[in-house]
C-alpha positions in Angstrom: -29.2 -22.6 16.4 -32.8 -22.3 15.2 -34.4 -20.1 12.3 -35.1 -17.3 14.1 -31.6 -17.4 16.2 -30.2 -17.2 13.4 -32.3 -14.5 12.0 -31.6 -12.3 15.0 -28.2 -12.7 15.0 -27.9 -11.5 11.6 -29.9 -8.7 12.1 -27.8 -7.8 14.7 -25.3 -7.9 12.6 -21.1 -9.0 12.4 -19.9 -9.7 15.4 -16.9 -8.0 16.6 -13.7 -9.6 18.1 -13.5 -7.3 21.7 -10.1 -5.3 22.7 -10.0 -8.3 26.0 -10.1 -10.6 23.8 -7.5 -9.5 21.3 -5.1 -10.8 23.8 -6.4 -14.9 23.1 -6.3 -14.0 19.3 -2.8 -14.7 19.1 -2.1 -18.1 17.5 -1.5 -19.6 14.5 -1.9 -18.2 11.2 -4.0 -20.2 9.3 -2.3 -21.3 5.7 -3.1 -19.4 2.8 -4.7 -20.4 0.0 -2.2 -21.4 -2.6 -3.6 -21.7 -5.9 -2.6 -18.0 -7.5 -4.6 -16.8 -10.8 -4.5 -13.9 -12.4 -6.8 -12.3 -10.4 -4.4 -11.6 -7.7 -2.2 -9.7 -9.8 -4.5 -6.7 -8.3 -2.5 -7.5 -5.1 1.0 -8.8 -5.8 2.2 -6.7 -8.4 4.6 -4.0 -8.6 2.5 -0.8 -7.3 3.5 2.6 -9.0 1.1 4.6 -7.4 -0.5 8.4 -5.7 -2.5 9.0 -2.7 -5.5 10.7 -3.1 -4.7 12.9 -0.2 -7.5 14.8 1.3 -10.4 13.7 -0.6 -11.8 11.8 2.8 -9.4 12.8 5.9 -9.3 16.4 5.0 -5.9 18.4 5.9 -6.3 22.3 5.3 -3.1 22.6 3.4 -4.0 20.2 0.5 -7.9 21.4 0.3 -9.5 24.8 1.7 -13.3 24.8 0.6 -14.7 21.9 2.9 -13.1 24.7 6.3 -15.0 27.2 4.8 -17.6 26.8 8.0 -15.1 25.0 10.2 -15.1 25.3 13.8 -12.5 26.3 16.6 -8.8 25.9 14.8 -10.2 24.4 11.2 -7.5 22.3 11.0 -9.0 18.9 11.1 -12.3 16.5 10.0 -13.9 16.9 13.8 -13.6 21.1 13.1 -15.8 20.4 10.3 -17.7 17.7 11.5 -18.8 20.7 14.0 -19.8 23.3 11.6 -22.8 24.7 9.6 -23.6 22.5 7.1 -21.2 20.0 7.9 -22.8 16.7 5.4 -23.5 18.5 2.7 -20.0 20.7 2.7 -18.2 17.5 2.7 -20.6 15.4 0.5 -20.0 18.2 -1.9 -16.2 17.7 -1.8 -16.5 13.6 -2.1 -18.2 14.0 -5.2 -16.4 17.1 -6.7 -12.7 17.0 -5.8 -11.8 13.6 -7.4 -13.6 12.9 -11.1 -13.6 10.9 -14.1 -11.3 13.5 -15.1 -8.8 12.8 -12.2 -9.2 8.7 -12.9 -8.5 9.2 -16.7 -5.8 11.2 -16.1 -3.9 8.8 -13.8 -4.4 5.7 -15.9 -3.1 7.8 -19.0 0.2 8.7 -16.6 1.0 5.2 -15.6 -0.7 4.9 -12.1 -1.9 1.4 -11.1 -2.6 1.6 -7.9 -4.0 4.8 -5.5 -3.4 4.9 -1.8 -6.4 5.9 0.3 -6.8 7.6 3.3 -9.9 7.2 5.6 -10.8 7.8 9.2 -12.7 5.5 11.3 -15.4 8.2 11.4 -16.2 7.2 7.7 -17.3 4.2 9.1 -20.1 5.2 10.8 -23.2 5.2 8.7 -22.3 1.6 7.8 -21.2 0.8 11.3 -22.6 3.4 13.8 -20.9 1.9 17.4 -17.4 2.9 15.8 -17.8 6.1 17.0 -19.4 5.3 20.3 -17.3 7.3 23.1 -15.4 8.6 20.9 -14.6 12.6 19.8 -16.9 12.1 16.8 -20.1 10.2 19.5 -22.6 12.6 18.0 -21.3 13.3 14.6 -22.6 10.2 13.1 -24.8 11.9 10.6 -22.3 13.9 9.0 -20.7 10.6 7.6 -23.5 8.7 6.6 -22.8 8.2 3.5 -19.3 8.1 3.6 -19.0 4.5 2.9 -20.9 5.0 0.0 -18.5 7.2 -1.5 -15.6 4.8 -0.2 -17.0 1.8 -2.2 -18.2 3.9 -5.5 -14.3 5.2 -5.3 -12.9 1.8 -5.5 -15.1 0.3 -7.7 -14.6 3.1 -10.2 -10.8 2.8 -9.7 -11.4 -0.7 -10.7 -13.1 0.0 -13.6 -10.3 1.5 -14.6 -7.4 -1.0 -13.8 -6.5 0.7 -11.0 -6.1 -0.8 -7.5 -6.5 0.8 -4.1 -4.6 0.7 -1.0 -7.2 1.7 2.0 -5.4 3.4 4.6 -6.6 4.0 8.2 -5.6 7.3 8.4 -7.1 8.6 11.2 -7.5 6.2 14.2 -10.1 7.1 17.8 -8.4 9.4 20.3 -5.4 10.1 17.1 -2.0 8.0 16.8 0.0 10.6 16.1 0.2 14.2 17.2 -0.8 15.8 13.6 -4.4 16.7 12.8 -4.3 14.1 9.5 -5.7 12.0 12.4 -9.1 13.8 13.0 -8.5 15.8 15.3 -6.7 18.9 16.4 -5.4 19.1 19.9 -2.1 17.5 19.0 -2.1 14.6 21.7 -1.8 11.0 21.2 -4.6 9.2 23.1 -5.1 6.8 20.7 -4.1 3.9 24.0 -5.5 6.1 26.4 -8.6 3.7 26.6 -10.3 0.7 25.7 -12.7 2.9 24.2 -10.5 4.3 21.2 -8.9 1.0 21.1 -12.0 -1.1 20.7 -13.3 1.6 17.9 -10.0 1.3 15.8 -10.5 -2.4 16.2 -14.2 -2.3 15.2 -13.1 -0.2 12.0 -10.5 -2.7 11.0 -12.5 -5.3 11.0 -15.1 -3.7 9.2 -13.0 -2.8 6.7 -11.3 -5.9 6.1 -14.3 -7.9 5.7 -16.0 -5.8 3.2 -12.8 -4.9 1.3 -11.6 -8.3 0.9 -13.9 -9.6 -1.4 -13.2 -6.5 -3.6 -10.6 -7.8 -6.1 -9.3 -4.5 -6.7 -8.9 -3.6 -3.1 -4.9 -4.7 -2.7 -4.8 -4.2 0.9 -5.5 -2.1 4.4 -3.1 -0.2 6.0 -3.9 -0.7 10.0 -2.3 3.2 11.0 -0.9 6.0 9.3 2.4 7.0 10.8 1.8 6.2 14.5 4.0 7.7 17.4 6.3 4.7 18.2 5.9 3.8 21.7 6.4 0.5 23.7 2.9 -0.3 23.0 2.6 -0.3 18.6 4.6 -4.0 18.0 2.1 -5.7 20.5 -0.7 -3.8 19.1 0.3 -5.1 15.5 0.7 -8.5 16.5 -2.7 -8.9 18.0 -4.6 -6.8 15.6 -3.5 -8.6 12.7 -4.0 -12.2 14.2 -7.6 -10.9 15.0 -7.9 -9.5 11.1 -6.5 -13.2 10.3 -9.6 -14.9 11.4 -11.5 -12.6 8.8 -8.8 -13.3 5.9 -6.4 -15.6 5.9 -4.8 -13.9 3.2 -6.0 -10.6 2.6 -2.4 -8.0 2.4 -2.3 -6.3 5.6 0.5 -3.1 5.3 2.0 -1.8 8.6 3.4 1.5 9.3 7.1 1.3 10.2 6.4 4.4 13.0 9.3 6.3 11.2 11.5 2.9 12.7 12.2 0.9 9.5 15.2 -0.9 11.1 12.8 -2.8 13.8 10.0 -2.7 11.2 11.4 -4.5 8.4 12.8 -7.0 10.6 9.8 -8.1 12.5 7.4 -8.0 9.3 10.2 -10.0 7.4 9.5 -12.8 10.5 5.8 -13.2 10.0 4.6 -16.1 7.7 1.6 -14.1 6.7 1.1 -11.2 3.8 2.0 -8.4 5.8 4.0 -5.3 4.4 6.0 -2.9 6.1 5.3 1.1 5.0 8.2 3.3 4.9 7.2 7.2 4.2 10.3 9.1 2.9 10.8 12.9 3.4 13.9 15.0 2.8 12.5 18.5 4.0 11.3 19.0 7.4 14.5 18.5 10.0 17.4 20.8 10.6 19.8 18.1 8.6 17.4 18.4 6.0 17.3 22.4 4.8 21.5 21.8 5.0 21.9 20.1 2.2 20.9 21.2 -1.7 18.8 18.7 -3.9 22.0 17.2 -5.8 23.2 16.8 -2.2 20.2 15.0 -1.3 19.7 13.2 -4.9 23.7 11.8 -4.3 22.9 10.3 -0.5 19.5 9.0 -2.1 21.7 7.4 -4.6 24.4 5.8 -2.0 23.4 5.4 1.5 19.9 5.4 1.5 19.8 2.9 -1.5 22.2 0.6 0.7 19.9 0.8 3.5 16.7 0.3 1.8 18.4 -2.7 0.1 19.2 -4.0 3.3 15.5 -2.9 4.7 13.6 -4.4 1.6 16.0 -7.6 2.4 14.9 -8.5 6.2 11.5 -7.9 5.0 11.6 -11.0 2.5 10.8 -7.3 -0.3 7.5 -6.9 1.5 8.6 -3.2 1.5 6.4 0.0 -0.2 6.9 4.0 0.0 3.7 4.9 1.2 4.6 8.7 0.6 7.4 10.6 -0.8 7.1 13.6 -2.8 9.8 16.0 -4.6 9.2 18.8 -2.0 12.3 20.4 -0.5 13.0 23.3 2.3 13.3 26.7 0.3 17.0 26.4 1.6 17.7 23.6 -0.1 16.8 25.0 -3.3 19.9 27.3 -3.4 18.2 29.9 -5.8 14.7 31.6 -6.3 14.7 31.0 -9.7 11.9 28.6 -11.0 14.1 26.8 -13.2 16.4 26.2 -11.1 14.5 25.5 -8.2 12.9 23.0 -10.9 16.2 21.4 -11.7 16.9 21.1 -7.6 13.6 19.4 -7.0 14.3 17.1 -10.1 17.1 15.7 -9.8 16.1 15.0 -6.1 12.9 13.5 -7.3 14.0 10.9 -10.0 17.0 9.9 -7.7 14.3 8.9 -5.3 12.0 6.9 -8.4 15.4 5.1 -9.3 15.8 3.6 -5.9 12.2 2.9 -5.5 12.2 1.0 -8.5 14.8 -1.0 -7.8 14.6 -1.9 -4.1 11.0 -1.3 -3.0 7.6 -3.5 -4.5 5.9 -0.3 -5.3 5.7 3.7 -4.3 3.0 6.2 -4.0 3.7 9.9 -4.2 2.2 12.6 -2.1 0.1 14.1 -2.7 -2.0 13.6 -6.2 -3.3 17.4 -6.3 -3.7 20.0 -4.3 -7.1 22.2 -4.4 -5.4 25.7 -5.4 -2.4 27.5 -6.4 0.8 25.8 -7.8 3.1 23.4 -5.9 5.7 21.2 -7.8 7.0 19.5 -4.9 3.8 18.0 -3.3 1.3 17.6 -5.9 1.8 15.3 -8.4 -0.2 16.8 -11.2 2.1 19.8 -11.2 5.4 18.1 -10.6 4.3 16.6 -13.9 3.0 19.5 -15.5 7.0 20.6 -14.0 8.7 17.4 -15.7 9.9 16.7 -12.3 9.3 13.1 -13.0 8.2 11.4 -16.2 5.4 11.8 -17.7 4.5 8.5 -17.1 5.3 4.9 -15.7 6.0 1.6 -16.7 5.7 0.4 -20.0 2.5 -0.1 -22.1 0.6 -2.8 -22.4 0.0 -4.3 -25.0 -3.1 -6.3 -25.3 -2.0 -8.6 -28.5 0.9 -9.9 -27.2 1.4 -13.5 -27.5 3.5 -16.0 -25.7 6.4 -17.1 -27.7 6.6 -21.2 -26.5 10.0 -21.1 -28.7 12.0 -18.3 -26.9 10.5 -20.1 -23.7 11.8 -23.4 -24.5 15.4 -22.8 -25.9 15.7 -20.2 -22.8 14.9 -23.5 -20.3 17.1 -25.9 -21.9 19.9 -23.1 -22.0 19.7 -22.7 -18.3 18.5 -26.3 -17.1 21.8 -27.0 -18.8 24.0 -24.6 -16.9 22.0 -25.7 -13.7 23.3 -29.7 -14.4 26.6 -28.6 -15.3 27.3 -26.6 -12.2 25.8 -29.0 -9.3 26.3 -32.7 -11.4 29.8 -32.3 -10.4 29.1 -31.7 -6.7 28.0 -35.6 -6.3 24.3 -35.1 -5.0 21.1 -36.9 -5.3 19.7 -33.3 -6.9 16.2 -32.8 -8.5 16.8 -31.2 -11.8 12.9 -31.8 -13.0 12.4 -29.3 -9.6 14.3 -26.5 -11.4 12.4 -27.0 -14.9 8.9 -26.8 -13.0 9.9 -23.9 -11.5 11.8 -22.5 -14.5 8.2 -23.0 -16.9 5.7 -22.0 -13.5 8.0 -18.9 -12.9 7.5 -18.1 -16.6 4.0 -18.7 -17.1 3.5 -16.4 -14.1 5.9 -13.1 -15.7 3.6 -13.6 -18.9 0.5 -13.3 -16.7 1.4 -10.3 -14.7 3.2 -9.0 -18.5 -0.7 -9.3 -20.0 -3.2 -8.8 -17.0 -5.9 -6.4 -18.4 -6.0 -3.7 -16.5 -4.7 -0.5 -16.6 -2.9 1.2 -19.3 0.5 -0.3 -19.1 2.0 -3.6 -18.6 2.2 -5.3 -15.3 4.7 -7.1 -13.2 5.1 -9.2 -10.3 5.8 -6.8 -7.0 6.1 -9.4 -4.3 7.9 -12.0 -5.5 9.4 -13.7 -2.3 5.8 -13.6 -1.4 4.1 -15.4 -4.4 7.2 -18.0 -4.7 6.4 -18.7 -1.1 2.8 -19.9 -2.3 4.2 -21.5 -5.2 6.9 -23.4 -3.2 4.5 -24.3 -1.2 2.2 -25.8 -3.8 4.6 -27.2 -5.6 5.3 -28.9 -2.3 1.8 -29.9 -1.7 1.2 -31.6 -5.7 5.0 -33.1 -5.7 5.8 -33.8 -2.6 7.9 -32.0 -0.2 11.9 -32.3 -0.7 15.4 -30.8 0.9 15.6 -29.8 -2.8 12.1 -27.4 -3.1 15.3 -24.7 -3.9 15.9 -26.5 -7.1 11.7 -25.4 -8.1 12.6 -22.0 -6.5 15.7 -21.4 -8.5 13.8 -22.7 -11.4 11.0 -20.0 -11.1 13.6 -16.6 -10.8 15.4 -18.0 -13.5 11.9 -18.6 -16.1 10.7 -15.2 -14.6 13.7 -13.1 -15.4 14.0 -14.6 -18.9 10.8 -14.0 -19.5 10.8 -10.5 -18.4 14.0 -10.1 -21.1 11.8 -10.7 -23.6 8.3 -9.6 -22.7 9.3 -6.7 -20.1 
């Protein structure tokens, strides 16, 4: 291709992978680079986290001011995208409803990671045939400078050692019934054409390519809660081996479409970094308003905790909470008085954290704040204010802590000696040197995530099948492959957990 080929096609510019031929995508993933550094704590660590719900894909019930010229039912971002004043109404709210305030407050609570949601409308001043034949053709202008705000929202959430999750939220044509998706006439026509199809495909794209490079940016969410239908799993699967081209590497996080069973199972399958996205809510259904917090706190504490075990399991712990929230039906707060009311929502909340914790890789609450009045069950700030949950997460960090090389080595020889005494007798060929590698890498790599310099407390490793995968791997690759790589992986679990007794 010649200079000015070339110079054309870039001024054209990225080219676009087509909805006809998403079906010859499929193939193999290409292998992921496997030399890990402490940058990519950002992505792999344990997320304890918000969503900064409404602040881009408006919803009426979390924010009023941006409806205030709304058209038809002002119940979703094409009613406002439709009314006087449109851009500057809702380039007012990007700039006013989250602050320096709101990021301060956060990092001082815990929060390392934020979840955000985004249409593919907020796309178009970057990328304007996103919106082409879609219900926003037209609307372009309101959302000019949308990405803008996007970017300056990450990279101020990065300044603070925070990380964000970017959530497609609202998809062309809506994957879901609910107006979070951008529109309100309650229909899914999300695969009604190639149209919305090609535009959600365009977006994803788009947004994996420019968020990858951000180091800060843990990931992309490809839907928000779709409708499950015959049509999602096949969707998945082509979309993500499309995104795969773009990054080999870069976390993709699927909704499980409210089927976690199926979900879990199919993500737990995939060789790549992909994470299934469970969103957990005790307060909508029949069922639901039957049974008092301490009711719900003791099934959160029994069978929901054996089945997200089980989920978090078949999905080799690529598992999050993508929302939850300590909000229950009036009914199932047995009283109107606040404090107990309080005590009902409490005890339902922190039954939910204690599971999380334990069987998830991270969690984010919904929502962070709401634009008026007082709710402790879905905004975070006052279920705080509430002491519905703790006033804040994970431990802090301390930036003068310093490896302690004796602890580490009478820790290995401790267990490198109970490794040889159990398995000497069994009369194999065994690679003990294997488990010490893995024993000092796994380790090295709990003090790195114990001391990464971001964010107000100390960090830890949240995807651990998925970074002992790459290390296995590389291990592999600079060793030499073996039928006893388990010895290395055995090795690291052990070096992590002791490290995490002391350091964690």
């Amino acid at each position: 291709m010649g200079l000015l080929s070339r110079l054309q096609a870039e001024l054209k510019g990225p080219k676009y992978i087509t909805e006809a031929e998403l079906d010859s995508s499929l193939g193999t993933i290409p292998l992921t680079r496997l030399d890990l550094n402490q940058v990519d704590c950002w992505r792999y660590r344990k997320m304890r986290g918000v969503n900064l719900g409404a602040w881009f894909t408006l919803e009426p019930w979390i924010v009023q001011a941006p409806y205030r010229s709304a058209s038809g039912v002002r119940a979703s971002d094409l009613d406002v995208a439709k009314g006087k004043n449109a851009q500057d109404i809702i380039e007012d709210h990007w700039e006013n409803f989250i602050t320096e305030e709101d990021w301060v407050w956060l990092v001082e609570r815990g929060i390392n990671t934020v979840r955000l949601p985004i249409g593919y409308y907020h796309l178009a001043g970057q990328e304007p045939k996103v919106i082409k034949g879609t219900d926003f053709d037209g609307y372009g202008a309101v959302y000019a400078s949308a990405w803008e705000h996007i970017k300056k929202a990450i990279e101020t959430a990065g300044r603070h050692g925070i990380g964000v999750l970017v959530d497609l939220h609202a998809a062309a044509g809506g994957q879901n019934h609910n107006s979070h998706c951008g529109i309100s006439h309650g229909r899914v026509h999300m695969w009604d054409s190639d149209v919305n199809l090609q535009s959600t495909s365009i977006a994803l794209q788009f947004l994996v390519r420019n968020l990858s490079p951000m180091a800060n940016c843990v990931g992309v969410e490809l839907l928000n809660e779709p409708a499950n239908n015959e049509r999602v799993q096949a969707w998945y699967e082509k979309t993500i081996a499309c995104l795969r081209r773009i990054s080999p590497d870069f976390p993709i996080y699927i909704s499980d479409a409210w089927d976690l069973n199926w979900y879990s199972t199919k993500c737990g399958e995939r060789p790549d970094f992909v994470i299934v996205d469970h969103h957990l809510y005790r307060s909508f259904t029949e069922e639901d308003r039957t049974k008092s917090g301490d009711e719900h706190a003791a099934e959160i504490r029994s069978s929901t905790k054996e089945w997200l075990a089980e989920m978090s399991k078949r999905a080799r712990g690529n598992l999050i909470i993508g929302e939850w929230s300590a909000a229950l039906h009036q009914d199932s707060l047995r009283s109107d008085d606040p404090p107990e009311k309080d005590r009902q929502r409490r005890v339902f909340a922190q039954a939910q954290l204690e599971v999380f914790e334990e069987h998830t890789a991270g969690w984010f609450f919904w929502t962070y704040k709401k634009e008026k009045g007082w709710d402790a069950g879905w905004s975070f700030r006052n279920v705080i204010q509430a002491e519905i949950l703790p006033k804040s997460f994970g431990r802090k960090r301390n930036p003068k802590l310093v490896d302690d090389e004796g602890k580490r080595d009478a820790k290995l020889e401790q267990a490198l000696e109970q490794h040889r005494a159990y398995w000497t007798p069994k009369g194999d060929n065994y690679e003990f040197w294997r488990f010490k590698e893995g024993f000092l890498q796994g380790w090295k790599d709990a003090f790195m995530f114990v001391t990464f310099p971001k964010g107000s407390t100390s960090s830890e490793l949240g995807f651990r099948g998925e970074w002992l995968k790459r290390r296995t791997a590389r291990h592999a690759r600079d060793y030499g492959s073996s039928e006893f790589l388990w010895e290395f992986e055995h090795g690291f679990n052990e070096g992590h957990d002791a490290a995490m007794s002391v350091y964690g």
